[in-house]
C-alpha positions as CSV (number, residue, x, y, z in Angstrom):
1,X,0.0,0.0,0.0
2,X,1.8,3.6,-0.6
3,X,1.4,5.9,1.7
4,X,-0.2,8.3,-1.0
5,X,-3.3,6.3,-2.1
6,X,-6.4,8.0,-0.7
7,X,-10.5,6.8,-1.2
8,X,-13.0,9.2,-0.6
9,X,-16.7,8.3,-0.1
10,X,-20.1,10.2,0.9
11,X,-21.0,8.8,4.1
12,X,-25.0,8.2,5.1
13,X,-23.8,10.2,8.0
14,X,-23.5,12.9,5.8
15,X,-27.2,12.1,4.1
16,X,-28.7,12.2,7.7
17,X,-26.9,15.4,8.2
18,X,-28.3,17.3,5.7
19,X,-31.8,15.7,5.9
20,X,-32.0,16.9,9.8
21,X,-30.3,20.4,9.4
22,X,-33.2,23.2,10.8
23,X,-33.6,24.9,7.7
24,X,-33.6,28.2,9.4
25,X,-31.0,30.8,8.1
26,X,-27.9,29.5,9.7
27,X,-29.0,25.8,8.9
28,X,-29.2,26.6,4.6
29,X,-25.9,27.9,5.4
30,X,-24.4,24.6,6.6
31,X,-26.0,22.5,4.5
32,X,-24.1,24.6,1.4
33,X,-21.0,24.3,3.2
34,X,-21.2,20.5,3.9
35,X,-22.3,20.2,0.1
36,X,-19.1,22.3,-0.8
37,X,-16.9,19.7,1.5
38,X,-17.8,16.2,-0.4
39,X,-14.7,15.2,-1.9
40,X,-14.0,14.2,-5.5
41,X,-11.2,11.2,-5.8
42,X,-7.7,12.3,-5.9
43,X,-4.4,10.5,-6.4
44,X,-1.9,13.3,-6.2
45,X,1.5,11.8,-4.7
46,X,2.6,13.9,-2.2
47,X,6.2,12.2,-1.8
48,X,9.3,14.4,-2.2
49,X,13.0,13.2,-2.1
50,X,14.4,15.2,0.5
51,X,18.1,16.1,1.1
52,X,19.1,13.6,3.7
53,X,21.4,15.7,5.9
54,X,20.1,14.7,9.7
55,X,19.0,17.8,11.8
56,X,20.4,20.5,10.3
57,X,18.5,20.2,6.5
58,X,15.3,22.7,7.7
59,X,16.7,26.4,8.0
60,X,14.6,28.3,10.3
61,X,14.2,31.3,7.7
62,X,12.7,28.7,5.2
63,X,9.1,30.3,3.6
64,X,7.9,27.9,1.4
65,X,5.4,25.6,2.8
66,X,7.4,21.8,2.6
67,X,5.5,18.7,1.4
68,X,6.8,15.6,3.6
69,X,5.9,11.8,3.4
70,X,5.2,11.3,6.8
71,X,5.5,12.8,10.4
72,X,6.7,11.8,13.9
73,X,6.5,14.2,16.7
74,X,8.6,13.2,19.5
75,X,11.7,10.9,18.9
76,X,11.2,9.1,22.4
77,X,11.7,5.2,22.2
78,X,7.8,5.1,20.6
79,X,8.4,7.9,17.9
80,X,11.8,6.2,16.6
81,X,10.4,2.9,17.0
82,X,7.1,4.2,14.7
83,X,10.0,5.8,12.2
84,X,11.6,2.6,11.9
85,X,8.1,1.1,11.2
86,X,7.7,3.2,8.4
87,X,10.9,3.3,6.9
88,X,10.8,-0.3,6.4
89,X,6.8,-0.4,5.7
90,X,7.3,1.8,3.2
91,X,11.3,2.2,1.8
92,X,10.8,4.3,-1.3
93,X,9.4,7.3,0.8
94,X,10.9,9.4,3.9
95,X,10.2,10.0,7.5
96,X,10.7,13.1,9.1
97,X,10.9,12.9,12.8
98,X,10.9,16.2,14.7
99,X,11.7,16.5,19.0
100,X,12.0,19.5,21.0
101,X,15.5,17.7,22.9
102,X,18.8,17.5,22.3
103,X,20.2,14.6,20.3
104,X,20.2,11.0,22.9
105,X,24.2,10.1,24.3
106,X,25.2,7.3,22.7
107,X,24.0,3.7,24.4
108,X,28.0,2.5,25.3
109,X,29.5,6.3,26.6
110,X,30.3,4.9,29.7
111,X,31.1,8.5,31.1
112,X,27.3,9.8,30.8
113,X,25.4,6.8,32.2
114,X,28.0,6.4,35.5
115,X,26.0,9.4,37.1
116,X,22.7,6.5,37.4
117,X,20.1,9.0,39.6
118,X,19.6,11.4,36.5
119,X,18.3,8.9,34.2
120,X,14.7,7.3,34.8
121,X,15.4,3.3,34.6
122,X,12.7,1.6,32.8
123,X,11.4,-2.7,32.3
124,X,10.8,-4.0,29.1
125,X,8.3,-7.3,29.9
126,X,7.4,-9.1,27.3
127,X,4.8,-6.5,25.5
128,X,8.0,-4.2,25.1
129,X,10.9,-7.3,24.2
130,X,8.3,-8.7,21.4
131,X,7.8,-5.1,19.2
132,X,11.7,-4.3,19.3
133,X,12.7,-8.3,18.4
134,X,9.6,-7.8,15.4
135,X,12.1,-4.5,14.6
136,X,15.4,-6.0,15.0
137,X,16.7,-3.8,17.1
138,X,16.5,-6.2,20.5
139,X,19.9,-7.5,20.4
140,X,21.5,-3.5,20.6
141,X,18.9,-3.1,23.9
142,X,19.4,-6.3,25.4
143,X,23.3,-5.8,25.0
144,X,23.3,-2.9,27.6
145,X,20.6,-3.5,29.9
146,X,20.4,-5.5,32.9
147,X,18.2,-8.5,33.1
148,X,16.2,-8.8,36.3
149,X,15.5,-12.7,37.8
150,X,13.7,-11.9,41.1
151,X,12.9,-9.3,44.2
152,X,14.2,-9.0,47.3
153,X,11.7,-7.4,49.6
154,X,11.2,-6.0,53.1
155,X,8.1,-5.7,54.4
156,X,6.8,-3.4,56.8
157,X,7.1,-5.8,60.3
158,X,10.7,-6.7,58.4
159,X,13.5,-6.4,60.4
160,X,17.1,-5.2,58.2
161,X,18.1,-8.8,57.9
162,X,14.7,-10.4,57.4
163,X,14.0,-9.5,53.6
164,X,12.5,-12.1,51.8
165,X,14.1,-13.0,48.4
166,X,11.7,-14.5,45.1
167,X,12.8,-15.6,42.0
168,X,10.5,-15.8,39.1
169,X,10.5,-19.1,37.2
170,X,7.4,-19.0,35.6
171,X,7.6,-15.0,33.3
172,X,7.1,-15.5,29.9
173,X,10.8,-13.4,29.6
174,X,12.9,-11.5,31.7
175,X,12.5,-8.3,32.8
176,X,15.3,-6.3,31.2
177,X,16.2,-3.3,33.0
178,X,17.9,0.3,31.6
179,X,17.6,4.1,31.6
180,X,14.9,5.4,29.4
181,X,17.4,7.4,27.4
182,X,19.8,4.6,27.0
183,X,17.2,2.6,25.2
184,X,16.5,5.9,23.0
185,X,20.1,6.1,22.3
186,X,20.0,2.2,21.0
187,X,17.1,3.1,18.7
188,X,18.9,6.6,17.7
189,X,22.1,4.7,16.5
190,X,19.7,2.1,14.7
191,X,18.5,4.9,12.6
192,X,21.7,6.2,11.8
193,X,23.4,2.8,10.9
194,X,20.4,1.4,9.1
195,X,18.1,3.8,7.8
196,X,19.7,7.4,7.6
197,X,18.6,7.5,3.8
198,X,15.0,6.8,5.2
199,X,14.6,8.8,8.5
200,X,15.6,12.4,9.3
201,X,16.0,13.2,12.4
202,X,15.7,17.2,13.8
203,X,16.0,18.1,17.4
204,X,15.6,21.2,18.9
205,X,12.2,22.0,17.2
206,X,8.6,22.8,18.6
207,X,6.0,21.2,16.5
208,X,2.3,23.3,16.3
209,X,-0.4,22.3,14.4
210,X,-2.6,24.1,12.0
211,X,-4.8,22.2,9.8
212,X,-5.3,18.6,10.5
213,X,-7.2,18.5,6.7
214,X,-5.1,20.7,4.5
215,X,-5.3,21.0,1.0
216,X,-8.8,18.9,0.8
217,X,-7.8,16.8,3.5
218,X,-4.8,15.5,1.8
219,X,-2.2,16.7,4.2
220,X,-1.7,18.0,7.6
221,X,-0.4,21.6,7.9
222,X,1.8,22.2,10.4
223,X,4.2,25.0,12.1
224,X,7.7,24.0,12.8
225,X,9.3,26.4,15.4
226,X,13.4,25.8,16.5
227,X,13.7,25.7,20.4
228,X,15.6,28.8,22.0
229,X,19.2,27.3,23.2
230,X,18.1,25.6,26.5
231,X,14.5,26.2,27.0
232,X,13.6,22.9,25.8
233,X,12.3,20.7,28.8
234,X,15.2,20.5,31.9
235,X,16.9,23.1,30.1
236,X,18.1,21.1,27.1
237,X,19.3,18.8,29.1
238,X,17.9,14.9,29.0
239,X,17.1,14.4,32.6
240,X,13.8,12.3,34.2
241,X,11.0,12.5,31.3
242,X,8.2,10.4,33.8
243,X,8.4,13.4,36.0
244,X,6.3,16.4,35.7
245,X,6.6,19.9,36.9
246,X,6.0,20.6,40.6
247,X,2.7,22.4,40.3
248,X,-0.6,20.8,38.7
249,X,-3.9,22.6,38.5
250,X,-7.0,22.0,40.4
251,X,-8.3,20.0,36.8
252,X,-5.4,17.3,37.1
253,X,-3.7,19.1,34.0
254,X,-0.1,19.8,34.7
255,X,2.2,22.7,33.4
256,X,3.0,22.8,29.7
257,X,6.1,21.1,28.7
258,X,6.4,23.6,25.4
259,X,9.7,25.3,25.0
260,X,10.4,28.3,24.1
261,X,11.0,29.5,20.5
262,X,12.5,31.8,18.1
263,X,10.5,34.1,16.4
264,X,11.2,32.8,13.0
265,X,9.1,29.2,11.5
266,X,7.8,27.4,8.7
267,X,5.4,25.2,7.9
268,X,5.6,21.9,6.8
269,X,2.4,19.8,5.3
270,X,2.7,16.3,6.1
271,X,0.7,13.1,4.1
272,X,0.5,11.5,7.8
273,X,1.2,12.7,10.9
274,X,2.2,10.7,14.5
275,X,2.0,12.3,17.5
276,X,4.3,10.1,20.0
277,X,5.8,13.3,22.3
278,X,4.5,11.6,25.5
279,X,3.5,13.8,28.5
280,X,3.7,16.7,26.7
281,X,0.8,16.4,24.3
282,X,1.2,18.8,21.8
283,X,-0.8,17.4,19.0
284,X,-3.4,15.8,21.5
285,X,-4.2,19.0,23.0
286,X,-4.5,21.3,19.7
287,X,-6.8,17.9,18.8
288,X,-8.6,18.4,21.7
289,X,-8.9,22.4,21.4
290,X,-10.1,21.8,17.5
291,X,-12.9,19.9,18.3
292,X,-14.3,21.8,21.3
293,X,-14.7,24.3,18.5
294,X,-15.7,21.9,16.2
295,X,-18.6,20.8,19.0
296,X,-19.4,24.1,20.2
297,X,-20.8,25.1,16.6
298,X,-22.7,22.0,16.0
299,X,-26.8,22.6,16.6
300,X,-28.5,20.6,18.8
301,X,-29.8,18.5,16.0
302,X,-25.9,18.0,14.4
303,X,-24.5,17.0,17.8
304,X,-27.3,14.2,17.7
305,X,-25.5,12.9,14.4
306,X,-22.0,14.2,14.6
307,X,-19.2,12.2,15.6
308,X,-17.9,12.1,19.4
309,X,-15.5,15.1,20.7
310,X,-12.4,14.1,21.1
311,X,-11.1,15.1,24.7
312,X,-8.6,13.9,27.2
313,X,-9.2,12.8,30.1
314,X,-7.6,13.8,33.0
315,X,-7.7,12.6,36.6
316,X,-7.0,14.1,39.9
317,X,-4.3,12.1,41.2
318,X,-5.8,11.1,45.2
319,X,-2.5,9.2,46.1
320,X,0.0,11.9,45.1
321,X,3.3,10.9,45.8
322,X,6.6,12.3,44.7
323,X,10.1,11.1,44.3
324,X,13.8,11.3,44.7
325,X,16.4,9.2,43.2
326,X,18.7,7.5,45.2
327,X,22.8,6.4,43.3
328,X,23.5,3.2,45.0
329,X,26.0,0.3,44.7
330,X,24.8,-2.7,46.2
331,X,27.6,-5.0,48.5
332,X,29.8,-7.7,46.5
333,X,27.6,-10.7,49.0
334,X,24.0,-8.9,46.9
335,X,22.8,-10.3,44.0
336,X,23.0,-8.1,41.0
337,X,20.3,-8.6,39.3
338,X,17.1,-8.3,41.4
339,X,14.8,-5.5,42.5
340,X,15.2,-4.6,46.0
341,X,12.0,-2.6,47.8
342,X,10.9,-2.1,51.1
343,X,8.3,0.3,52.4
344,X,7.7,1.4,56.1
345,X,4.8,0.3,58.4
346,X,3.1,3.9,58.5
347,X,3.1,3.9,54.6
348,X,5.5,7.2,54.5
349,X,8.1,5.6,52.4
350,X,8.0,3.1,49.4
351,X,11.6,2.4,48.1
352,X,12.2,0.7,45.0
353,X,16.1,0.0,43.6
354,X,16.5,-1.6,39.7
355,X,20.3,-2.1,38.2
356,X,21.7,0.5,36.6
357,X,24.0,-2.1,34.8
358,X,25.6,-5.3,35.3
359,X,28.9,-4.2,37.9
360,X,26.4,-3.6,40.8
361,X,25.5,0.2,40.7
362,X,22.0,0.9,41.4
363,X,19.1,3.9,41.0
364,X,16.7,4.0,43.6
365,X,13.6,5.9,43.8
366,X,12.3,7.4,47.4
367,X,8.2,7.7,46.9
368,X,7.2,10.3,50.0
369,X,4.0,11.6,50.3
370,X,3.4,15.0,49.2
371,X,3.8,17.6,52.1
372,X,6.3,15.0,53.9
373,X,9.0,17.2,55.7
374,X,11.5,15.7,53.4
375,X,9.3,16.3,50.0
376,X,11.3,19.4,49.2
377,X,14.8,20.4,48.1
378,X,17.3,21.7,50.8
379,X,15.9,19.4,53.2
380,X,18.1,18.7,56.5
381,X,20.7,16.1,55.7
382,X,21.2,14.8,59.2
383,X,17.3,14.7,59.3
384,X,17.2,12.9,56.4
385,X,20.1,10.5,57.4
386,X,18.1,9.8,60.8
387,X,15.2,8.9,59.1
388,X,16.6,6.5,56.4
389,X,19.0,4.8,59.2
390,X,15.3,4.8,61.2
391,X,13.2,3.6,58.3
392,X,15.7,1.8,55.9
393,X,18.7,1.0,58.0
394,X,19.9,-2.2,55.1
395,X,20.2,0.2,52.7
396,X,20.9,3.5,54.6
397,X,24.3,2.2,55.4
398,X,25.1,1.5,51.6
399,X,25.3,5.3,51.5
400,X,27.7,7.6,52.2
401,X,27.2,11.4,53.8
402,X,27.6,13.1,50.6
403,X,25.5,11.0,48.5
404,X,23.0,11.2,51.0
405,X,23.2,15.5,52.0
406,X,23.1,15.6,47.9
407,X,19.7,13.2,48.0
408,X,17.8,16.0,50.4
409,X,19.0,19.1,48.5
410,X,18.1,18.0,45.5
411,X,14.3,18.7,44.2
412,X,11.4,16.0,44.3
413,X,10.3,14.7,40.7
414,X,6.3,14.3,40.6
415,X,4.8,11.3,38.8
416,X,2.3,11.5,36.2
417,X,-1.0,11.5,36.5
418,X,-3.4,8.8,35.1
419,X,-5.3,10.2,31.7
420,X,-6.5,9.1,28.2
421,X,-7.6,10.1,25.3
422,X,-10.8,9.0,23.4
423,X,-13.0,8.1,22.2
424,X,-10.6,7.7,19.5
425,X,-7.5,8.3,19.0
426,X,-7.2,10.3,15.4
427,X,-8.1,13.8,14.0
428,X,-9.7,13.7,10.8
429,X,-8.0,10.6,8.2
430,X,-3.9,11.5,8.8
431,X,-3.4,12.1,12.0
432,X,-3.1,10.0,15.2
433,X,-1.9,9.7,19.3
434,X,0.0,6.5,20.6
435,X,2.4,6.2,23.9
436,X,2.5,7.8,26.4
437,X,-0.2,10.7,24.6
438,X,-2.4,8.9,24.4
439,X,-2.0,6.6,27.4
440,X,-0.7,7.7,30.5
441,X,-0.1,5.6,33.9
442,X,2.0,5.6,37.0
443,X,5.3,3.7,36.3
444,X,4.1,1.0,39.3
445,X,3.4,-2.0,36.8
446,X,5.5,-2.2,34.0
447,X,3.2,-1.1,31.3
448,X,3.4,2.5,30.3
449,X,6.9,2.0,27.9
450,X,5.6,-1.7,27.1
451,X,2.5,-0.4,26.2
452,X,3.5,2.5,23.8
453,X,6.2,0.2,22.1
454,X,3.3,-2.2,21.7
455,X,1.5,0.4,19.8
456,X,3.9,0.9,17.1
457,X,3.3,-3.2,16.2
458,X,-0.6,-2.5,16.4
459,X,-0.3,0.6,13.6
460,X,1.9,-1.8,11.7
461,X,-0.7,-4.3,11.5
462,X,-3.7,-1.4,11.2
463,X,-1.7,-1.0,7.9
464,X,-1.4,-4.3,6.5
465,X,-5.0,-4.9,7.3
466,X,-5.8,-1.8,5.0
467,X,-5.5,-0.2,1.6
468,X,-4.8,3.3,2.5
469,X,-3.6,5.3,4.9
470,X,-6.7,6.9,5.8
471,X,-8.3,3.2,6.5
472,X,-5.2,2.7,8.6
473,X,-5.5,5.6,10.7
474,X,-9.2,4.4,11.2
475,X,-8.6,0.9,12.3
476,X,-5.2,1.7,14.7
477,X,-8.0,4.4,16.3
478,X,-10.6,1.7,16.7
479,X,-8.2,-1.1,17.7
480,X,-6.7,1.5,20.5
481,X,-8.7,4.2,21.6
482,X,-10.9,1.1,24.1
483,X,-7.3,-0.4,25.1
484,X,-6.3,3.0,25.9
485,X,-8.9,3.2,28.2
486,X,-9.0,-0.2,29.6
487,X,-5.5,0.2,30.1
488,X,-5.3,3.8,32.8
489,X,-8.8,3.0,34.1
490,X,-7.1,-0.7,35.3
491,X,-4.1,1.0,36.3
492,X,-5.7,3.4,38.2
493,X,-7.9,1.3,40.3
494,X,-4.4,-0.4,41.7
495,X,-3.5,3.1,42.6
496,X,-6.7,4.3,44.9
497,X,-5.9,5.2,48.6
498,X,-7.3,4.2,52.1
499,X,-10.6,2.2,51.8
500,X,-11.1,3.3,48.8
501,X,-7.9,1.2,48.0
502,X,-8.9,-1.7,49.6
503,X,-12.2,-2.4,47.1
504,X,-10.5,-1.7,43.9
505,X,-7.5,-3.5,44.7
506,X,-6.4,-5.2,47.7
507,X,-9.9,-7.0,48.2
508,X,-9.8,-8.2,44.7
509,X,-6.3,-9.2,45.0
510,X,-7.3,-11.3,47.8
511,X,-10.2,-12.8,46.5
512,X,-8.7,-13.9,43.1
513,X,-5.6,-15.3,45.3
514,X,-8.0,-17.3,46.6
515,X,-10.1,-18.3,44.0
516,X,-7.6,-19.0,41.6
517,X,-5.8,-21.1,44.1
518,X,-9.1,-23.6,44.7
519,X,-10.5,-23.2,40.8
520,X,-7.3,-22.6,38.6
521,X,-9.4,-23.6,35.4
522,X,-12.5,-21.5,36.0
523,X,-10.5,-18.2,38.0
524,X,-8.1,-16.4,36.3
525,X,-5.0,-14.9,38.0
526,X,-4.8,-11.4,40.0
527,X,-4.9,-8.2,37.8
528,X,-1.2,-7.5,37.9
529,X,-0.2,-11.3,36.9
530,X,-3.1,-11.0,34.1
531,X,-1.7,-7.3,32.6
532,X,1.8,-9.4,32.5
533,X,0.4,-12.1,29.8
534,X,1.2,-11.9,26.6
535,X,-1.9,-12.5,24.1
536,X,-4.6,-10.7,26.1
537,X,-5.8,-7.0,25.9
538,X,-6.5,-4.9,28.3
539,X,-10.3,-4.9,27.5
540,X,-10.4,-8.3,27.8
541,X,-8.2,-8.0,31.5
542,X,-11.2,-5.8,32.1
543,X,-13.7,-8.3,30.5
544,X,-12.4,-11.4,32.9
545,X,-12.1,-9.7,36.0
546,X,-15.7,-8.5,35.2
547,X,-16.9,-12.4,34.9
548,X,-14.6,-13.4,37.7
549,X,-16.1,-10.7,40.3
550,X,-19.4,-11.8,39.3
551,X,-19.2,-15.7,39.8
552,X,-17.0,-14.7,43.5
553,X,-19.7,-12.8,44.4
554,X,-22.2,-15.3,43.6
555,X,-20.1,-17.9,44.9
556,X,-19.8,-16.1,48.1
557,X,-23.6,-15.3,48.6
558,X,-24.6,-18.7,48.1
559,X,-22.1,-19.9,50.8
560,X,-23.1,-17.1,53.1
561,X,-26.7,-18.0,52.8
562,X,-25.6,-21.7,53.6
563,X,-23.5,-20.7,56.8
564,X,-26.8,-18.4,58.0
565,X,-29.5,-21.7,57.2
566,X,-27.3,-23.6,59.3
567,X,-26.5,-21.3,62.0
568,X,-30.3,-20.6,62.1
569,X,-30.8,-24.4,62.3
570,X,-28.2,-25.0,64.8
571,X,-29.6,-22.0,67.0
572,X,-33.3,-23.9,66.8
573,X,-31.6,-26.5,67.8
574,X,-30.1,-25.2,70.6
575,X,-33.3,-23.1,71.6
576,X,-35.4,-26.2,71.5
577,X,-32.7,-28.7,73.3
578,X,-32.3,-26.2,76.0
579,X,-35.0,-24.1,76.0
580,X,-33.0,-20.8,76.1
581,X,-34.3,-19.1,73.2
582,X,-33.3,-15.9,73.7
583,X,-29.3,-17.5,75.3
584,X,-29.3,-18.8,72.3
585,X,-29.5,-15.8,69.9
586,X,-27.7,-14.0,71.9
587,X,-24.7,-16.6,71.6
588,X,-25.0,-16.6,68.0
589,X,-25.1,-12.3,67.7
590,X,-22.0,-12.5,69.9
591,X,-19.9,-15.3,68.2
592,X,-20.7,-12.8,64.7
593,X,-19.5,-10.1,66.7
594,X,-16.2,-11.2,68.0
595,X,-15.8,-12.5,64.4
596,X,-16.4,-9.3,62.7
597,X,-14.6,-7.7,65.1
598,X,-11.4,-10.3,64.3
599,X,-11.8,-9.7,60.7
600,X,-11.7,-5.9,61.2
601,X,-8.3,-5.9,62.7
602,X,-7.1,-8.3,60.6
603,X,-7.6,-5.7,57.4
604,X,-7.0,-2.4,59.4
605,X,-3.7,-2.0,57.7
606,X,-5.4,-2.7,54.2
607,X,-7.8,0.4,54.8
608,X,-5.5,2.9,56.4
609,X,-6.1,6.3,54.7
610,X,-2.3,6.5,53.4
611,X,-1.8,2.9,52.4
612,X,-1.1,2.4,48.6
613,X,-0.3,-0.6,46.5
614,X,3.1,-1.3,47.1
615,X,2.2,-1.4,50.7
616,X,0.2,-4.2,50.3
617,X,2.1,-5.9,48.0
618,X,4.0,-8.4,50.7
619,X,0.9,-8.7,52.7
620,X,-0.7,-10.5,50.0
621,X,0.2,-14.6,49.4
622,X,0.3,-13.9,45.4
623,X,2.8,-16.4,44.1
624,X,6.1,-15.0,42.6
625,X,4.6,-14.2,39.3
626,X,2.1,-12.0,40.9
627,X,4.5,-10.1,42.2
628,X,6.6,-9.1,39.1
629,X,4.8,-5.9,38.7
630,X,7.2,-3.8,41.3
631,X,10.6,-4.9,38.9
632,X,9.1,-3.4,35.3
633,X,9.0,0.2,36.3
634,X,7.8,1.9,33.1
């Protein structure tokens, strides 16, 4: 299929459209402008052979609007992956790839990646290992990341000595382990070595867009502006890209990420455009802003007809947490390749450490709550030290004073927040979201980076499926736009705090523990072991957990109303044998009490008001495989 074929069709939406227009005024007047918008058929190819110079070919003072094959904003390990999809889906044509960053280190420059608390470490489960092997470009990423075979954990009643030490035997793969920007260096080189004469690469720029149907909805029109020296995000500089700034409105919408730019741009138009620029959103929000517009100047009657809004939606985080990373290097008698965590009885600190690499050095990430004493920068470092040799004396004493007066002057680093966009995930026929923009979660259970990589295989097949690009854009929209959802809306339910907490995760975690344990072949694992599978979307993770929930519950009723017919019987009984009727209900309401009451302190650390997941984790008797989620950060 080339990218340039295009089919064009009256839609019966379109018929309704004009049939149920009010023919007042305002409503003759749309119905000539609809008329005026059906397309004829046109195969004009927009492809051009562009100079292949790498970042420097587009001079800012350039006039003339530019025709391109196809776009990629953001040239994060999603938006190089998606070039590399297209350069070898289509080889005859180019991909321009635009990113408001500098250019990645290189993957083996051993001098950047020693300093291993600036980079974000990431997992890549099997969801993230399958779309870069389907690419070829596995071997480069396994060849500098760490693999991870198990966890070491410390529970809150754990005493410094008494963490307990898994090993998963049972993953589909291992988790391999390595800083965000280390695997985007991988892919960068890939493009270079392999396919420079396909895929240009420009950093520095701020991509805007104007048009999302240009020239009768044959291209996209957009404005390409070059970031100021150092006002791209962290100043230029490559530094943590899951964190977000330290302020987010009241709406759960956080700062803009834009750069600043120089006065002088041009526009390119673009035969497809693909937004994959993460957190920052560009595209998706000018989508978002063009069909409020759009929306707000449909009739009541058009609304009735007219396709869906597309909007993002954005959640107030409830278990805000933020985070400092911690450099550590791990004694010679600790096993190098596991994930050590340990969290504190109170829930004020979760502590995760991943390998930075193979010789021992490790990045570990301090999760406080937000308003903690030490969630700030210039924090007392003798404070600080008291509480880690208080709270986390086995790994306190792997750090030395300056690493650790360093740790509470520097700034806290927010986590996301959970959002999605729908209910599709395009903008008229040649544009679309995937990643990160289109699907954001906490990195907690490996599937934010798995998930977006995944995407890039899913367009890939949305275009083999298809004859044109516009049909491709369609089906990758329908295929993702519910997984999208499925996928932050589970996420988010693992995340909920206090007793909130406790009925959309840890009572469900319990109960399919449980369940699955007795009936293997009719329950289906926990939620994290099920989102871990390879072969099964997250609808249908939703979907199951749905049917499981229903048959517990039913399950359960009917063996409650057992237990109450025979406790009812047994009372009789009793009443009749002894003649103590009202002994023996009062022996019965008090043997339901002290149970109850039992029970109650049993889960009161479950429904605490500042528990969160990884509180709960090591209270749970998940086998090994349920517990992989906390060694895939994403």
């Amino acid at each position: 299929m080339a990218i340039h074929t295009i089919r064009y069709q009256l839609t019966i939406n379109m018929y309704f459209r004009l049939l149920l227009l009010p023919l007042t005024v305002h409503g003759f007047s749309t119905i000539i402008q609809n008329v005026a918008q059906i397309r004829t058929p046109a195969y004009t190819s927009l492809r051009v052979v562009a100079d292949p110079t790498v970042t420097e070919q587009f001079s800012a003072s350039l006039q003339e609007e530019r025709k391109i094959d196809s776009l990629v904003v953001g040239a994060g390990p999603a938006g190089l992956l998606t070039a590399i999809m297209l350069a070898r889906k289509f080889p005859n044509e180019k991909v321009t790839v635009f990113d408001r960053l500098d250019a990645p280190p290189s993957p083996t420059d051993d001098a950047i990646w020693s300093d291993v608390a600036k980079f974000y470490l990431i997992g890549l489960g099997s969801r993230g290992q399958s779309a870069l092997k389907h690419y070829g470009v596995w071997d480069e990423v396994e060849a500098v990341a760490t693999a991870v075979v198990g966890r070491k954990d410390w529970s809150p009643e754990s005493g410094a000595e008494d963490g307990v030490e898994r090993i998963f035997t049972d993953r589909p793969v291992m988790t391999q382990v390595l800083p965000r920007d280390k695997l985007v260096g991988v892919l960068h080189k890939h493009v270079f070595d392999k396919y420079s004469d396909r895929i240009e690469l420009n950093y520095g720029y701020e991509i805007m867009p104007l048009d999302f149907a240009a020239n009768g909805n044959t291209a996209v029109k957009l404005r390409v502006s070059k970031c100021k020296n150092g006002s791209g995000i962290g100043g230029g500089e490559r530094t943590n890209p899951a964190s977000v700034a330290s302020s987010q409105e009241k709406d759960g919408d956080e700062t803009s990420e834009l750069c600043d730019v120089d006065t002088d741009s041009f526009v390119i138009a673009s035969n497809l455009v693909i937004a994959a620029d993460g957190t920052a959103r560009t595209v998706a929000n000018e989508m978002e802003k063009n069909d409020k517009d759009r929306w707000e100047n449909l009739n009541v009657f058009q609304k009735l007809l007219a396709e869906k809004p597309f909007k993002i939606r954005r959640y107030i985080d409830d278990n805000r947490r933020v985070y400092k990373t911690v450099p550590m290097k791990i004694p010679a008698e600790w096993r190098p390749d596991l994930n050590y965590s340990a969290r504190t009885k109170n829930g004020r600190i979760n502590y995760d450490a991943l390998p930075a690499d193979r010789n021992g050095n490790y990045c570990g990430v301090l999760l406080v709550k937000e308003g903690d004493e030490f969630a700030a920068s210039d924090t007392d470092p003798v404070k600080f030290r008291a509480l880690l040799d208080e709270s986390l004396p086995q790994f306190s004493k792997l750090l030395d004073d300056e690493t650790v007066a360093a740790i509470a002057k520097k700034p806290v680093s927010f986590l996301p927040s959970f959002r999605y966009a729908g209910p599709r995930l395009h903008q008229g026929e040649r544009t679309l979201i995937l990643g990160d923009c289109a699907h954001t979660v906490k990195p907690y259970f490996g599937l934010g980076a798995n998930s977006a990589l995944e995407d890039v295989k899913i367009l890939e097949d949305s275009i083999d499926e298809t004859t044109s690009i516009p049909d491709a854009v369609l089906l990758f929209s329908k295929k993702r736009a519910k997984e999208s959802k499925s996928l932050v809306k589970l996420s988010r339910e693992l995340d909920r705090p206090g007793k909130l907490g406790f009925f959309t995760f840890i009572l469900p975690l319990i109960l399919d523990s449980i369940f699955h344990k007795i009936l293997p072949k009719v329950f289906a694992p926990n939620t994290i072991s099920m989102l871990q599978k390879d072969g099964i979307t997250f609808s249908g993770v939703r979907r199951r957990k749905r049917l499981d929930r229903a048959a517990q519950l039913v399950l359960i009723g009917s063996g409650l109303s057992a237990v109450f017919a025979w406790i009812k019987a047994f009372v009789n009984t009793v009443a009749n044998i002894t003649g103590k009727n009202s002994s023996s209900v009062s022996f019965a309401m008090a043997g339901v009490f002290v149970l109850v009451s039992a029970a109650r302190k049993n889960m009161s650390f479950f429904t605490r008001n500042n528990v969160s997941p990884a509180d709960v984790l090591t209270k749970t008797t998940s086998s090994s495989s349920d517990q992989e989620d906390r060694s895939s950060s994403s």
